[in-house]
C-alpha positions in Angstrom: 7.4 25.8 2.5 4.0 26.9 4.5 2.9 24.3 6.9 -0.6 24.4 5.3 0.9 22.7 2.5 1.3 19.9 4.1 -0.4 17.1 1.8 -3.3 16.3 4.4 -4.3 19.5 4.4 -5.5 19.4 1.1 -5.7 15.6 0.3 -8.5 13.0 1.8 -6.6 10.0 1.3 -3.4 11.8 2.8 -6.0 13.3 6.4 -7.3 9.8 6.8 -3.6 8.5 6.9 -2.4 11.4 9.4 -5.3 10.9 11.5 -4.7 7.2 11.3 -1.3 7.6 11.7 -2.4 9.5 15.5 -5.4 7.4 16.7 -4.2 4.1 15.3 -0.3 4.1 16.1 -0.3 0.6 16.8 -2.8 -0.2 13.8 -6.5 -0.1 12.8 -8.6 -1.1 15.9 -12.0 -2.0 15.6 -14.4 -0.2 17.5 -17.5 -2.5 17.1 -15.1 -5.7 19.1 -11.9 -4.0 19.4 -9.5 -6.4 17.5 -6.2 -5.3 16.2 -6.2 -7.8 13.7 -7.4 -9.3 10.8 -8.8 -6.1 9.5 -9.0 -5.6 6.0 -8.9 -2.3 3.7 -12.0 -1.9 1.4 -10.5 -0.1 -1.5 -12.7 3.2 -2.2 -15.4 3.0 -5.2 -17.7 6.5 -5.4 -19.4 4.3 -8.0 -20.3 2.3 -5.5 -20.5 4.6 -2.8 -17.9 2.3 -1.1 -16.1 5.3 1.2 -12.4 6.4 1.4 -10.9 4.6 4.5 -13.0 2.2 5.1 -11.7 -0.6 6.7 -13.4 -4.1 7.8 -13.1 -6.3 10.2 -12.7 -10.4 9.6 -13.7 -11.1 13.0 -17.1 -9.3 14.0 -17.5 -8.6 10.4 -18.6 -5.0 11.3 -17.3 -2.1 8.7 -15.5 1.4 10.2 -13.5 4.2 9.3 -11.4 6.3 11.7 -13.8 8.8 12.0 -16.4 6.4 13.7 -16.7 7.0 17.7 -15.0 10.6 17.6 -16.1 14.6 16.8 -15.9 13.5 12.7 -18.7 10.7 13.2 -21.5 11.6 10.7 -20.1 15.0 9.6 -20.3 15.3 5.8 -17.3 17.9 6.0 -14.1 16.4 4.5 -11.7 15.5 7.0 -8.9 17.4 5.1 -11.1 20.4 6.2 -11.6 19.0 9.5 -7.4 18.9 9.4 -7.4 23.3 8.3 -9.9 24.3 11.1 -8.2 22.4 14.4 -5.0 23.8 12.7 -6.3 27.6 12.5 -7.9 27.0 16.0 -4.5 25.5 17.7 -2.6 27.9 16.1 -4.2 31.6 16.7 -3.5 32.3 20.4 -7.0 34.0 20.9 -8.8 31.8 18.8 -10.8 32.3 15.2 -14.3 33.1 14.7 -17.0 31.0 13.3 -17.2 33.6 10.4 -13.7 33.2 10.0 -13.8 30.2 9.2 -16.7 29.7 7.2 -15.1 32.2 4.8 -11.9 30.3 4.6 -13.1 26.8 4.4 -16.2 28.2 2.1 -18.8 25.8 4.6 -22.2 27.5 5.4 -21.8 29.7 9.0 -23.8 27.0 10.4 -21.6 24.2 9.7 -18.6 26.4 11.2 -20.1 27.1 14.3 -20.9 23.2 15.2 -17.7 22.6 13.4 -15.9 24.7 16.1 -17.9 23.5 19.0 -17.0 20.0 18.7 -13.0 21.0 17.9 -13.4 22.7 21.7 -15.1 19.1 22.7 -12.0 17.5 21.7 -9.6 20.1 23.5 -11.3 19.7 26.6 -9.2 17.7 29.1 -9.9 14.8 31.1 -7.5 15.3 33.7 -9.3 15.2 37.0 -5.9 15.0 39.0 -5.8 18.1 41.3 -2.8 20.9 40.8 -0.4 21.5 43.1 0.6 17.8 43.5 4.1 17.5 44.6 4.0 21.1 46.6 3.8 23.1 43.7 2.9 26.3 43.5 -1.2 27.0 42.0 -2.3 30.4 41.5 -6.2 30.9 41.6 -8.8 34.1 40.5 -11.8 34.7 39.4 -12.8 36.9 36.7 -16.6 38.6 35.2 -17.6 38.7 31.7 -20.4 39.1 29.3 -24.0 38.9 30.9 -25.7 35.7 33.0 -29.1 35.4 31.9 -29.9 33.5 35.4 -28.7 36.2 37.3 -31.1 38.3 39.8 -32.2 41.7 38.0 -30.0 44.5 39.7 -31.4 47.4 42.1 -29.9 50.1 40.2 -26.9 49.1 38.5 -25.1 45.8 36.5 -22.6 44.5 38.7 -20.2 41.4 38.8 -23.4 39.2 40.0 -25.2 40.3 36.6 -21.7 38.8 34.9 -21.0 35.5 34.2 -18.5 33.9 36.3 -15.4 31.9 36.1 -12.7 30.7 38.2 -9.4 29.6 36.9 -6.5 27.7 38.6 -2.9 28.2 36.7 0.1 25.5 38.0 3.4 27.5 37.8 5.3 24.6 37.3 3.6 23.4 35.0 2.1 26.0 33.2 -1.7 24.3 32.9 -4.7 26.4 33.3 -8.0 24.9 34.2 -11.5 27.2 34.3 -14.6 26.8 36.1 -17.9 28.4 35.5 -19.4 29.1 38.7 -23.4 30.3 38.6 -23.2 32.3 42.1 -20.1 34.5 43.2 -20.4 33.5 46.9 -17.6 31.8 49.0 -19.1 28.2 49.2 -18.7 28.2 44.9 -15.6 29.3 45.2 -14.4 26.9 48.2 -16.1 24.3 46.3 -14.3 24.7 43.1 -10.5 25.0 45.1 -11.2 22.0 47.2 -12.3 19.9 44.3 -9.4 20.5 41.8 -6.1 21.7 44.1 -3.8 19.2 46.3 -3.6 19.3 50.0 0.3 19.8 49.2 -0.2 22.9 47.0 1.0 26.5 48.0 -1.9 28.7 47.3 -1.8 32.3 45.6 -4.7 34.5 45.3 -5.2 38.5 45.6 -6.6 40.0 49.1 -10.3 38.6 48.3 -11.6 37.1 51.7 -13.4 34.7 49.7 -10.2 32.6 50.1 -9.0 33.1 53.6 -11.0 30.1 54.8 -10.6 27.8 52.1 -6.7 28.7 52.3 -6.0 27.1 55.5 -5.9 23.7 54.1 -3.3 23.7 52.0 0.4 23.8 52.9 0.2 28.1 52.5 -1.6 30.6 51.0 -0.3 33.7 50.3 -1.9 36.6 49.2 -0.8 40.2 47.2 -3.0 43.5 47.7 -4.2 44.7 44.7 -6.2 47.3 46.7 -3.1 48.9 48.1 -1.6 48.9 44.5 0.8 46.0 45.4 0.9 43.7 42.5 4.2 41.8 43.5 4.9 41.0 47.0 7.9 43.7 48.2 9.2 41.2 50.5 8.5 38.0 48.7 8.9 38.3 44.9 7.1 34.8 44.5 3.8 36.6 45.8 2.0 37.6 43.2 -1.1 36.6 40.6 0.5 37.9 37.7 0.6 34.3 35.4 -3.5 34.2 36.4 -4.1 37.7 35.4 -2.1 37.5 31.8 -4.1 34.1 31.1 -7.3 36.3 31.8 -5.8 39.2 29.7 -5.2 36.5 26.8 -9.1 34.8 27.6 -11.1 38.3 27.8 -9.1 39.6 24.3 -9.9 36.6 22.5 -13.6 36.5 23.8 -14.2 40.7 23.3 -11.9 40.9 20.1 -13.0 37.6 18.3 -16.1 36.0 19.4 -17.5 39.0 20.5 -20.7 37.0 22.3 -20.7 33.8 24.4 -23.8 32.1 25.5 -23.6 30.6 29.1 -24.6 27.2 28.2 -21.4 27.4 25.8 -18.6 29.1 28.0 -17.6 25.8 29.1 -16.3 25.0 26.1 -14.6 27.9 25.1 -12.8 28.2 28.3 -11.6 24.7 27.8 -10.4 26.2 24.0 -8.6 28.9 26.4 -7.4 26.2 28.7 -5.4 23.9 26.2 -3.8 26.5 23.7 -2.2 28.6 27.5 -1.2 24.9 29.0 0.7 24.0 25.5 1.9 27.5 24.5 4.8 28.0 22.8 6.8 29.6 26.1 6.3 25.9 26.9 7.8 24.8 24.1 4.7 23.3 22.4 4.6 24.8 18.5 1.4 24.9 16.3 1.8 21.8 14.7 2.3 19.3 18.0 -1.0 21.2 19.2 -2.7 20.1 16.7 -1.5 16.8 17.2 -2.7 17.2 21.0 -5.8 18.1 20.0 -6.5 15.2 17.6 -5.6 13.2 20.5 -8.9 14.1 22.1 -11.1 13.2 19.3 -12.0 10.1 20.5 -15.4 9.5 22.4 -16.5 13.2 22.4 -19.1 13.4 20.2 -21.4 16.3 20.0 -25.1 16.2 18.5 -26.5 19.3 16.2 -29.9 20.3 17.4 -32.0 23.1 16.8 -33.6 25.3 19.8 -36.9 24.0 18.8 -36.0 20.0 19.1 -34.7 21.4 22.4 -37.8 22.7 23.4 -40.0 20.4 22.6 -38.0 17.3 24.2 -38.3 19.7 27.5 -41.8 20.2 27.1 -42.3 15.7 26.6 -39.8 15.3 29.7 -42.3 17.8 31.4 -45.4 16.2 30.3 -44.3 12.5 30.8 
């Protein structure tokens, strides 16, 4: 039996009990006062345009459905819909395209592409806690793609300051990834980025790049392997090396070449944090496609995302501007 038979996939009574099921474990909570209890279920009437899921509460007398204060809040999509896409996103290692998507769920382009951004919204992680806790080993890199549209205009050639640029930590331990879009490649970004998100106790690994030899002194050691001599494992020490960084990259740059093809700067954020939570629960960590998903419904809650077109953008800069 496919898993995308699974009745939520294809039922709305059946997503709103699943996603129930995940953000309500303990029961319906009300997000206008947050009781648990005496909360009611307002059976569905299209007649009436009474909605499926609706629940109300008997003590600030406020009605809600699961959706309210999460990525589903106002979207006219069904959530059995909602249920396919974060599905097809969790489960294809280098991601699935907007178009994809609008073919397969048959929703205009535009509703797939908003629909994908706020699925990244809820992948994103919260976790500010810095790797490396506990002495464990972080390996960190930094990696060009695409173009930066606030970049300096080169002499005579594009180089990796023309790029858009990212730095990524990767826990061995652990397994997680976490990316950072920096705007200038220049030591102080970079120092600022390792100091911010990697423990004192950590054992740093990066390549021969003197952008680290500073920054490396305050950990417990740093390390590094010569990619310019050709050394990609240490002959000495077989625990030197950025090989885990450089097949996360290999994963990130084939999804973003192969199947998004083009990524805005203001939106690399959130596709690197897409990139982030499928490599920190992959399946060589034992995480299959259906407790991602799970994971990823998790984050739901409080990540909202507002569709607005360039020109409401523009012309709320041009009133900040004026007032």
């Amino acid at each position: 039996m496919s898993v995308l038979s699974k009745p939520y996939f294809h039922d709305e009574a059946e997503a709103f009990r699943f996603v129930e099921s995940i953000l309500w474990p303990q029961g319906p909570v009300c997000p206008h006062c947050g009781a648990m209890d005496r909360i009611t279920a307002i059976k569905p009437n299209p007649e009436k345009r009474v909605r499926l899921g609706l629940k109300k509460c008997g003590h600030c007398k406020g009605q809600f459905t699961v959706r309210m204060g999460t990525i589903f809040e106002e979207s006219k999509l069904p959530l059995h819909k909602w249920l396919q896409a974060i599905f097809l996103m969790c489960a294809s290692k280098k991601g699935v395209s907007a178009h994809q998507l609008h073919r397969t769920l048959e929703v205009t382009y535009k509703t797939a592409w908003f629909l994908t951004h706020r699925i990244r919204e809820a992948m994103r992680s919260g976790d500010l806690n810095p790797f490396g806790m506990g002495g464990a080993t972080v390996e960190v890199d930094e990696t060009f793609i695409g173009n930066d549209p606030d970049a300096p205009k080169p002499r005579r050639r594009r180089g990796i300051q023309q790029m858009m640029k990212v730095v990524t930590l990767v826990e061995r331990e652990t397994g997680r990834a976490r990316s950072v879009v920096i705007d200038n490649y220049s030591q102080k970004d970079i120092q600022d980025v390792v100091m911010a998100n990697l423990h004192r106790e950590a054992h740093l690994r990066t390549d021969e790049s003197t952008m680290y030899t500073a920054v490396g002194e305050s950990f417990r050691s740093h390390l590094a392997v010569n990619h310019g001599k050709g050394e990609y494992v240490n002959r000495q020490d077989a625990t030197i090396h950025t090989n885990t960084i450089e097949g996360y990259f290999s994963i990130f740059k084939r999804g973003m070449r192969g199947v998004y093809q083009h990524c805005a700067k203001k939106h690399l954020h959130r596709y690197l944090a897409e990139f982030d939570f499928r490599y920190s629960m992959r399946s060589a960590l034992g995480v299959d496609d259906q407790q991602r998903t799970v994971e990823a419904l998790k984050g739901v809650v409080g990540k909202r995302l507002t569709y607005r077109t360039a020109d409401s953008r523009r012309e709320a800069a041009e009133g900040q501007a004026q007032a």
